[in-house]
C-alpha positions in Angstrom: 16.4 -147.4 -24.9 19.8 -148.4 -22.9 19.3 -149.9 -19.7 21.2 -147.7 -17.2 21.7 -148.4 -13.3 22.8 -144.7 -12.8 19.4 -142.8 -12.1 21.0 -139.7 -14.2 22.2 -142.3 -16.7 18.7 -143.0 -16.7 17.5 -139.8 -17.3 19.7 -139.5 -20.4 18.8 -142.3 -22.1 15.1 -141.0 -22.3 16.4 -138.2 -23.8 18.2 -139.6 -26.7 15.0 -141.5 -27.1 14.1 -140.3 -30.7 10.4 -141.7 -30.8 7.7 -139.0 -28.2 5.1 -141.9 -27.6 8.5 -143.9 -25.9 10.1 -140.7 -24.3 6.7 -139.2 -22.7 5.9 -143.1 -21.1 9.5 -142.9 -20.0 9.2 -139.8 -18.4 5.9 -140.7 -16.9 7.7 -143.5 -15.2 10.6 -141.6 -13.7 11.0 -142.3 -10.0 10.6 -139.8 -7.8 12.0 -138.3 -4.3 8.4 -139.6 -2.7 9.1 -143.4 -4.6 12.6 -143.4 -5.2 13.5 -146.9 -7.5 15.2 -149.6 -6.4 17.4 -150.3 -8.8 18.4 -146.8 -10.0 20.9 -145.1 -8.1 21.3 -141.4 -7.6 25.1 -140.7 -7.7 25.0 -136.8 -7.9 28.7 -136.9 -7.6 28.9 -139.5 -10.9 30.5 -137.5 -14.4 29.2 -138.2 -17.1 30.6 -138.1 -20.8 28.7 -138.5 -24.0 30.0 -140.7 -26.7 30.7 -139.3 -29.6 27.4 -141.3 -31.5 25.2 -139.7 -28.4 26.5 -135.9 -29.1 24.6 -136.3 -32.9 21.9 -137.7 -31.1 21.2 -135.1 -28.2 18.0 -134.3 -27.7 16.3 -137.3 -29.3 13.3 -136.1 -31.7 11.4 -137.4 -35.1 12.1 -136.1 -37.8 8.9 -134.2 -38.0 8.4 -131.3 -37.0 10.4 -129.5 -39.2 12.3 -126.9 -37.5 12.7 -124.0 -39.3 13.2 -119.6 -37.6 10.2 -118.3 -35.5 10.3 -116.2 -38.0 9.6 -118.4 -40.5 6.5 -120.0 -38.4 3.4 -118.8 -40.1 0.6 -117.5 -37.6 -2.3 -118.8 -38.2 -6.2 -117.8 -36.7 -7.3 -120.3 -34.0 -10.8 -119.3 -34.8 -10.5 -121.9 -38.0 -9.8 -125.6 -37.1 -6.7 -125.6 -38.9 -5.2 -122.3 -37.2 -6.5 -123.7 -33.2 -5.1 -127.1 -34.6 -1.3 -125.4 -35.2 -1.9 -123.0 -32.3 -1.6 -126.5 -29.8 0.7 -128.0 -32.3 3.8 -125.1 -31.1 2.6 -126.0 -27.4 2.6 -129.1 -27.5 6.2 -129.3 -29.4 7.2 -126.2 -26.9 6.1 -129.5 -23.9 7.8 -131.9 -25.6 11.2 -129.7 -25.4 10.8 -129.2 -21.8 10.5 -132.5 -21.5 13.9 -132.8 -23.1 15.4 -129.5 -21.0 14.5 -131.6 -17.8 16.2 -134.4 -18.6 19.5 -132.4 -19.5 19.5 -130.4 -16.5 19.3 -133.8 -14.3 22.6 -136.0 -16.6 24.7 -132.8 -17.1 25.2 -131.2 -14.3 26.5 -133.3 -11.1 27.4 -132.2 -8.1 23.9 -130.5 -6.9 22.3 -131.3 -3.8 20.0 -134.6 -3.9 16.5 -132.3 -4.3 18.0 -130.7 -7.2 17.5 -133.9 -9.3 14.6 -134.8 -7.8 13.2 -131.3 -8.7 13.4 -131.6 -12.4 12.5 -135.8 -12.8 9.6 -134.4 -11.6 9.4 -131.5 -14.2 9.9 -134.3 -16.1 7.1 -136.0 -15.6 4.9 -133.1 -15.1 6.0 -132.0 -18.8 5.4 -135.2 -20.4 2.1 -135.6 -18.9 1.8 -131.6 -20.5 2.4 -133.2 -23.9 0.2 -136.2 -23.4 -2.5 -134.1 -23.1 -1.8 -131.8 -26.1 -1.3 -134.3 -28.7 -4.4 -136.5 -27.7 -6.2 -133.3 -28.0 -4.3 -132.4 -31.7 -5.7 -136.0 -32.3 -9.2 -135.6 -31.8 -9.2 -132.6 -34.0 -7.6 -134.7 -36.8 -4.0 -133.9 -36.4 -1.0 -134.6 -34.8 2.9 -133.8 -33.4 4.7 -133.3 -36.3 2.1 -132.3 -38.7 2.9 -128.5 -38.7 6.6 -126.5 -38.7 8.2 -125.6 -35.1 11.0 -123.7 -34.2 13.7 -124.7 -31.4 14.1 -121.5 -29.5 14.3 -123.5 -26.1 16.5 -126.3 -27.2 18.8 -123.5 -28.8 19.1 -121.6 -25.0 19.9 -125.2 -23.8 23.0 -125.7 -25.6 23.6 -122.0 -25.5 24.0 -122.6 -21.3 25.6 -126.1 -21.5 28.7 -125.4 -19.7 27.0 -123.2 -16.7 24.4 -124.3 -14.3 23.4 -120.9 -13.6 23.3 -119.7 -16.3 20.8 -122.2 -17.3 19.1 -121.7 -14.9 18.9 -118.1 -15.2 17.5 -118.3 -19.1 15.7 -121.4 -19.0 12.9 -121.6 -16.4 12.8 -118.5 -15.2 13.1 -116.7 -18.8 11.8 -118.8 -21.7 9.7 -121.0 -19.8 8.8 -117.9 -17.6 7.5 -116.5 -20.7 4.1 -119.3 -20.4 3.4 -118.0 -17.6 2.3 -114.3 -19.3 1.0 -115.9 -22.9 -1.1 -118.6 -21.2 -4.1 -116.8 -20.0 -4.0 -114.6 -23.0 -3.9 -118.0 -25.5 -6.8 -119.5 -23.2 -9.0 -116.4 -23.6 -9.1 -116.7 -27.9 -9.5 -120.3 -27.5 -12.4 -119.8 -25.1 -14.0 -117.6 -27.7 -13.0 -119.9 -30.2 -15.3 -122.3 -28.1 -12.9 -124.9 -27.5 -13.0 -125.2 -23.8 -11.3 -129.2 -23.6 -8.0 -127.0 -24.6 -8.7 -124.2 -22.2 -8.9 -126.6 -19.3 -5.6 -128.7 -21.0 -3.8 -125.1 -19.9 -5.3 -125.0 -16.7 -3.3 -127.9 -16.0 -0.2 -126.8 -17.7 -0.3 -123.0 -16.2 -0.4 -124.7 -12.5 2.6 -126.1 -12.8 4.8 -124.1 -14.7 4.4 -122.1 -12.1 5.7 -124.7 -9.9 8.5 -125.4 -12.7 9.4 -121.6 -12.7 9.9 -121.6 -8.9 12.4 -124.3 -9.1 14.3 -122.0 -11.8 14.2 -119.6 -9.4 15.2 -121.8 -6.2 18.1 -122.9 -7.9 19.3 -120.0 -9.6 19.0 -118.1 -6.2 20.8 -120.8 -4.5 23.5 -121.0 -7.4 24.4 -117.2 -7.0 24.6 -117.5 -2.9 27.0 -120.3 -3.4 29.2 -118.5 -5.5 28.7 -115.1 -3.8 26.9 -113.3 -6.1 23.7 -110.6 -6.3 20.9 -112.7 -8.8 19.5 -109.2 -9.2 22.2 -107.7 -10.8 23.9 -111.1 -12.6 20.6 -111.6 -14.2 21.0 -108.6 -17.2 24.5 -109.6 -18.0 23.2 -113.2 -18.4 20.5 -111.8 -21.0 23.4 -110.0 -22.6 26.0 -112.2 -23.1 23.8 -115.0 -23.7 21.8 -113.0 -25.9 18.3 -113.9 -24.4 15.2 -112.8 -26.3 13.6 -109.9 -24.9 10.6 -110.1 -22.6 7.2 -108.0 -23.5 4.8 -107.2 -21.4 1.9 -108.0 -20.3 3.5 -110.2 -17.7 1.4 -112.1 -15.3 2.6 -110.6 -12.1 0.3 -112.7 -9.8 1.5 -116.0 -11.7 5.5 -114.4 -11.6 4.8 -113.7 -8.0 3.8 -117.5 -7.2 6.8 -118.7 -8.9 9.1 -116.7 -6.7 9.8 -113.3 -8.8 10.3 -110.7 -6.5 8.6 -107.2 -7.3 11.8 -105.6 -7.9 12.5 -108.3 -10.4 9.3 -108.0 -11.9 10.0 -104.3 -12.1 12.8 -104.7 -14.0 11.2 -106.7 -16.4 8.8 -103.6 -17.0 11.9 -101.4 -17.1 13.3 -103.0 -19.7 13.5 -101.2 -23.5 
């Protein structure tokens, strides 16, 4: 990994980092607003430009998983070892993206207040501990990251909302990642029945604070649209739209949404919605 001075520099280089093991201790080690670093500087004003070897490079990943369509992601039962095994496997590859989508949202975009980067080196760390504790798990069942077919449906929405903060923002956190919020306690209840609880408590962890991850989504993209003058309520469809989101389906977990900042009208419309 390159040796930056630039805190957001910093945050970039663990991304290109290919190998997880390296990227997750990386991450783990991020500074934070509470123990800022000495030595790494946070110049919110800096732009930075990729080389043209770093824009092959972006995000940093082995070369297993293989990513293939969701489509083409075969669904397995988690009440066989195998089927619970590649059940974690998409999580944990679904945490190690977020780890990634954390990183980009600190080195892209400059110009944000001071708590904005602060906000997400902490999602940051908070993810990469996520996929610590998945793919030790995956381990002690015989298995591990890489060992089953993925797809990149959050990566994909990352590139999709490069060139606008809030539109990032907007389908990121508070859409895709939203999205853990509903299929977590669902997931935990088969793999309760399924009897392994050390994976239950695993999303425990993980469902506390993607809720906290979801409300900075929502803190910035609500900040974002009073900056430039705009209703979130009724930019948000036009964002699905022309960005061609995926389509929410309920059941949503209103209690979770609600701690994470949704609104009940926007929870509404997410019912609404054909």
């Amino acid at each position: 990994m390159v040796a930056a001075t630039s805190l957001r520099q910093h945050a970039l280089a663990i991304l290109l980092e290919p190998d997880p093991q390296a990227k997750a201790q990386a991450a783990l080690a991020l500074p934070t607003a509470q123990a800022p670093s000495p030595t790494l500087v946070l110049d919110r004003g800096e732009t930075i430009a990729l080389t043209d070897d770093q824009l092959g490079l972006i995000p940093g990943r082995p070369s297993k998983p293989a990513l293939v369509s969701a489509t083409q992601v075969p669904t397995r039962s988690p009440f066989t070892l195998e089927g619970r095994a590649a059940l974690l496997h998409a999580i944990c590859h679904i945490e190690f993206n977020a780890i990634n989508l954390a990183l980009d949202a600190v080195w892209r975009f400059a110009n944000m207040p001071d708590a904005f980067y602060w906000d997400w080196l902490q999602v940051a760390q908070e993810e990469a501990l996520h996929f610590n504790l998945l793919r030790s798990h995956l381990q002690s069942m015989g298995h591990d990251y890489g060992d089953f077919e993925a797809h990149d449906g959050l990566w994909t929405m990352c590139e999709k909302t490069s060139g606008d903060i809030l539109a990032r923002m907007a389908l990121v956190p508070r859409t895709l990642e939203a999205r853990g919020l509903d299929a977590t306690p669902l997931i935990q209840n088969k793999l309760t029945r399924a009897g392994d609880l050390r994976a239950v408590d695993i999303l425990d962890v993980i469902l506390r604070d993607e809720v906290g991850h979801v409300a900075i989504g929502n803190r910035w993209y609500h900040h974002l649209c009073a900056e430039r003058g705009l209703d979130g309520k009724v930019l948000y469809p036009s964002l699905i739209k022309q960005y061609e989101a995926p389509r929410l389906k309920p059941p949503f977990n209103e209690a979770a949404r609600k701690a994470a900042g949704f609104t009940d009208d926007e929870i509404a419309f997410l019912l609404d919605v054909d």
